[in-house]
Backbone as CSV, one residue per row, in Angstrom:
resi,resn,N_x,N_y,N_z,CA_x,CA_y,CA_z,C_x,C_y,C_z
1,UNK,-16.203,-29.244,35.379,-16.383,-29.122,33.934,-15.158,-29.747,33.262
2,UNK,-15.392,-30.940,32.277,-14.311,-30.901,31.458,-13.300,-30.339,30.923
3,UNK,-12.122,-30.798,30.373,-11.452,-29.751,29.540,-11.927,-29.453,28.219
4,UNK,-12.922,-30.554,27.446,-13.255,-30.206,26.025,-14.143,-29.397,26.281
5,UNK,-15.369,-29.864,27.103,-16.373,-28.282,27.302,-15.686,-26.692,27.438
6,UNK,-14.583,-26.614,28.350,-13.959,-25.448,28.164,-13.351,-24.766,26.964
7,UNK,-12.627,-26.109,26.595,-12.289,-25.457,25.125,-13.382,-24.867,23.918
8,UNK,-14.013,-25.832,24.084,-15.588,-25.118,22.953,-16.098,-23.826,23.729
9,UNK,-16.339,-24.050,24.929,-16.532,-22.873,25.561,-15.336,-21.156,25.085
10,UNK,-14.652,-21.099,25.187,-13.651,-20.371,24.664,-13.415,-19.923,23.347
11,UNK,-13.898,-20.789,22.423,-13.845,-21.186,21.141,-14.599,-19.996,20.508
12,UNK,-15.768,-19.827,20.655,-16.617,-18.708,20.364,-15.999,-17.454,20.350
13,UNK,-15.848,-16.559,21.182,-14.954,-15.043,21.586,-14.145,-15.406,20.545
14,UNK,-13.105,-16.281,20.338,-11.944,-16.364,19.421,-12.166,-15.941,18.189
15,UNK,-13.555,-16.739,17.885,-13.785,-16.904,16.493,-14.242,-15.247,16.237
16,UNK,-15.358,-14.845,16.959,-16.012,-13.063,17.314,-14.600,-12.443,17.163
17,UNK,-13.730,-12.766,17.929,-12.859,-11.205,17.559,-11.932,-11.153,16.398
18,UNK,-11.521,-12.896,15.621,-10.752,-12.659,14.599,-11.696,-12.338,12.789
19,UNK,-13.425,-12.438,13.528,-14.109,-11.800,12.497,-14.565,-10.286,12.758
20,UNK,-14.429,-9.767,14.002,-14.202,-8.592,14.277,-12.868,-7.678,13.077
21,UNK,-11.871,-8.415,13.708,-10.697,-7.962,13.175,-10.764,-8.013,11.510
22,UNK,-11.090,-8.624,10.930,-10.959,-8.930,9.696,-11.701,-7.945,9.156
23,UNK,-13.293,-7.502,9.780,-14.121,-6.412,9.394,-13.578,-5.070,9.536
24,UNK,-12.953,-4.929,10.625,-12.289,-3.776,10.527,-11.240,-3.653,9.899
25,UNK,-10.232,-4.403,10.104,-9.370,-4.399,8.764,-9.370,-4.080,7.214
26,UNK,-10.689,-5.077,6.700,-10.782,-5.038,5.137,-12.454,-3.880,4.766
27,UNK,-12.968,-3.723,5.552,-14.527,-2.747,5.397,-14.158,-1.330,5.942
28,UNK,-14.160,-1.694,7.986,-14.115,-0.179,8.924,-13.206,0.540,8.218
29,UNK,-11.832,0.033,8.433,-10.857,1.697,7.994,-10.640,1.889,6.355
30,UNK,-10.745,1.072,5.920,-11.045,1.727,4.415,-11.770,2.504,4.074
31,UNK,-13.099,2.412,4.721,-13.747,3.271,4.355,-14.028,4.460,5.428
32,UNK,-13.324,4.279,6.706,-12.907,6.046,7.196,-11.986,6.826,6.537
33,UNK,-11.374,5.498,5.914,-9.834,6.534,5.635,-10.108,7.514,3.892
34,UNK,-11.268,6.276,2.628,-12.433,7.124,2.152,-12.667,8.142,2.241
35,UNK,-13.332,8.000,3.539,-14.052,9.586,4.433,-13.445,10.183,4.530
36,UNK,-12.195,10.247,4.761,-11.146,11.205,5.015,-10.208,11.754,4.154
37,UNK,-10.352,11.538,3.098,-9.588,11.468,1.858,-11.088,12.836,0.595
38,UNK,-11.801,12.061,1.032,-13.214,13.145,0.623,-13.512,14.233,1.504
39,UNK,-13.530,13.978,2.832,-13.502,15.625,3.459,-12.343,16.158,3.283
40,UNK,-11.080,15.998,2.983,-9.862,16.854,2.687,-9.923,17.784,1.758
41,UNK,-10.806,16.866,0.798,-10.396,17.120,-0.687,-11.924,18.495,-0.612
42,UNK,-12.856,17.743,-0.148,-14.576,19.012,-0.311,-13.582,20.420,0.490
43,UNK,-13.030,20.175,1.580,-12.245,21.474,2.327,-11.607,22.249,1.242
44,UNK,-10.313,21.571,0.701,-9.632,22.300,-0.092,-10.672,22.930,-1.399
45,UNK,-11.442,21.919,-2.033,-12.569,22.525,-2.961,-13.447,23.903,-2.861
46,UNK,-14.010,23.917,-1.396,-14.929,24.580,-0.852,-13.536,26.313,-0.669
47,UNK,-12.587,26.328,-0.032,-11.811,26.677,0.778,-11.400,28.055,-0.649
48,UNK,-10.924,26.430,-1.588,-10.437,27.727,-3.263,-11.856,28.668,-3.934
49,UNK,-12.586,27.890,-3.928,-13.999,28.197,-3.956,-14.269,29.756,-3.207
50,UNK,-14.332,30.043,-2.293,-14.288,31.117,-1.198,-12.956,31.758,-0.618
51,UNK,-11.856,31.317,-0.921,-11.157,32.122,0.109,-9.549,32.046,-1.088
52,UNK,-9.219,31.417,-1.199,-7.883,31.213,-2.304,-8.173,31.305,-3.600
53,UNK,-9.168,30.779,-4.530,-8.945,30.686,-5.711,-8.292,29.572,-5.902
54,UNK,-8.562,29.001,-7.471,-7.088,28.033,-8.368,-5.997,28.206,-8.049
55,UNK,-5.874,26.936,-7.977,-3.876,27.219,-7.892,-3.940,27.676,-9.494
56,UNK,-2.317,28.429,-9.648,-2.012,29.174,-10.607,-0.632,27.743,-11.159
């Protein structure tokens, strides 16, 4: 096999994981970290709700 066939060959995966990366970067953890920022907050809500009360 050539060396240019290899290189195109290779070429692909590269391209997959630095659009991998980019999705998780700017979409995946933003919006776990979202998620996580909203279940903190429903806990503490739910939590004063039933068990503490308002802060004073």
């Amino acid at each position: 096999m050539s060396l240019e066939k290899q290189l195109k060959r290779e070429e692909g995966p590269v391209k997959h994981q630095w659009l991998s990366a980019l999705v998780m970067a700017f979409i995946a953890l933003p919006f776990i970290a979202l998620l996580f920022v909203a279940a903190y907050g429903f806990i503490v809500w739910f939590g004063q709700m039933l068990f503490w009360g308002p802060p004073t």
